[in-house]
N, C-alpha and C positions, 0 to 999 in steps of 0.2 A: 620676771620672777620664775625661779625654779619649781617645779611642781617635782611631788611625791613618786605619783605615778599616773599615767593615760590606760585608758581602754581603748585599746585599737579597733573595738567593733561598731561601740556605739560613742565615742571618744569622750565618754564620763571621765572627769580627772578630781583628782586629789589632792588639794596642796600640801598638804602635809599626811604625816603618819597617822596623826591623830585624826584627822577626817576621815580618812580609809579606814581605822579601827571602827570606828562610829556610823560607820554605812551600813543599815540592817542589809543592802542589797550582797555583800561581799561573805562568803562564806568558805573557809578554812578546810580541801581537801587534800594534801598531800604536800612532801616535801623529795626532794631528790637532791640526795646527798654529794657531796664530793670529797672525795677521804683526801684530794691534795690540799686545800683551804677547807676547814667546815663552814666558818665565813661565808664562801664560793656558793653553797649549798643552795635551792633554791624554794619555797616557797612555794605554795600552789596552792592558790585562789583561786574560786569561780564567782562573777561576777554574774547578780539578776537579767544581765543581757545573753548571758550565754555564755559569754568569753570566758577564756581562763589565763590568770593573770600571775606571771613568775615574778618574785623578787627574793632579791640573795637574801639568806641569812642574817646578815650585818646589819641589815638595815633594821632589825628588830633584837638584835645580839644586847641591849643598854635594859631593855627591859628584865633583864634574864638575875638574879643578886645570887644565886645559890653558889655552890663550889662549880670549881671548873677542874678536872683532872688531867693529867699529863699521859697517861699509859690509853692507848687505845688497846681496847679488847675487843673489836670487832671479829667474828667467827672463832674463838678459842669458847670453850668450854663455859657456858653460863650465860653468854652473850645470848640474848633473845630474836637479834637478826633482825631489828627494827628499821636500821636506818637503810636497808636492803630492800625494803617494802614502801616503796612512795608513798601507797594509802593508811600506811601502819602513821597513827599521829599520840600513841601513849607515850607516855614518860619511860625513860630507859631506869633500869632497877639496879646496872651494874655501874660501877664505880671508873667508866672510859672516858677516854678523851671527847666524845660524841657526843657524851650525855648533854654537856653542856644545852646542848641543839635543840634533843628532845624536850627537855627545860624551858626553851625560849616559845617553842612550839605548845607547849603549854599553858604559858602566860596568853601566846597570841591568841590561842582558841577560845581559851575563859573570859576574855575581853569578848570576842566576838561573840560566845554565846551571851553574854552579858545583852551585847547591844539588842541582839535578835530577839531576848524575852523584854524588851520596853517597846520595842515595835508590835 
């Protein structure tokens, strides 16, 4: 059986998405973008072990229902320069191809902060 995803420190795994959302141990810090797929983009979790855990974009992209825009405005005039900052995890304000991302990035966070205030 396929698993979601392993920790390669202390080799905790995931069998699905859903498990890893729901793990108080897993906490939501960064993302690093790829302007050739945003898809591509990756994810960056730290795991209660220490480790820190990369997964693309896509793999949380189903969660996301809001618009998706076609025009990237990354660095023209208004853009806030967010997805340039791994640690930057707000929602994008401008109307880009990117937003999308920060959007997705949102749902993942509130889920996990979710989890982490019933722990």
């Amino acid at each position: 059986m396929a698993e979601f995803k392993r920790c390669t420190v202390c080799m905790a795994s995931w069998a699905d998405r859903e498990s890893f959302l729901s793990d108080p141990g897993i906490t939501l810090v960064g993302y690093q973008a790829s302007f050739i797929d945003l898809r591509a983009g990756l994810f960056l979790f730290n795991h209660s072990c220490g480790d820190t855990l990369a997964i693309q974009a896509e793999a949380f992209e189903d969660l996301y229902s809001g618009p998706v825009f076609r025009n990237r405005k990354s660095g023209q005039p208004g853009c806030p320069g967010y997805c340039l900052n791994k640690d930057e995890l707000s929602r994008c304000p401008e109307a880009c191809e990117c937003a999308f991302v920060r959007g997705v990035l949102e749902v993942v966070r509130k889920r996990l902060e979710r989890t982490a205030g019933e722990g």
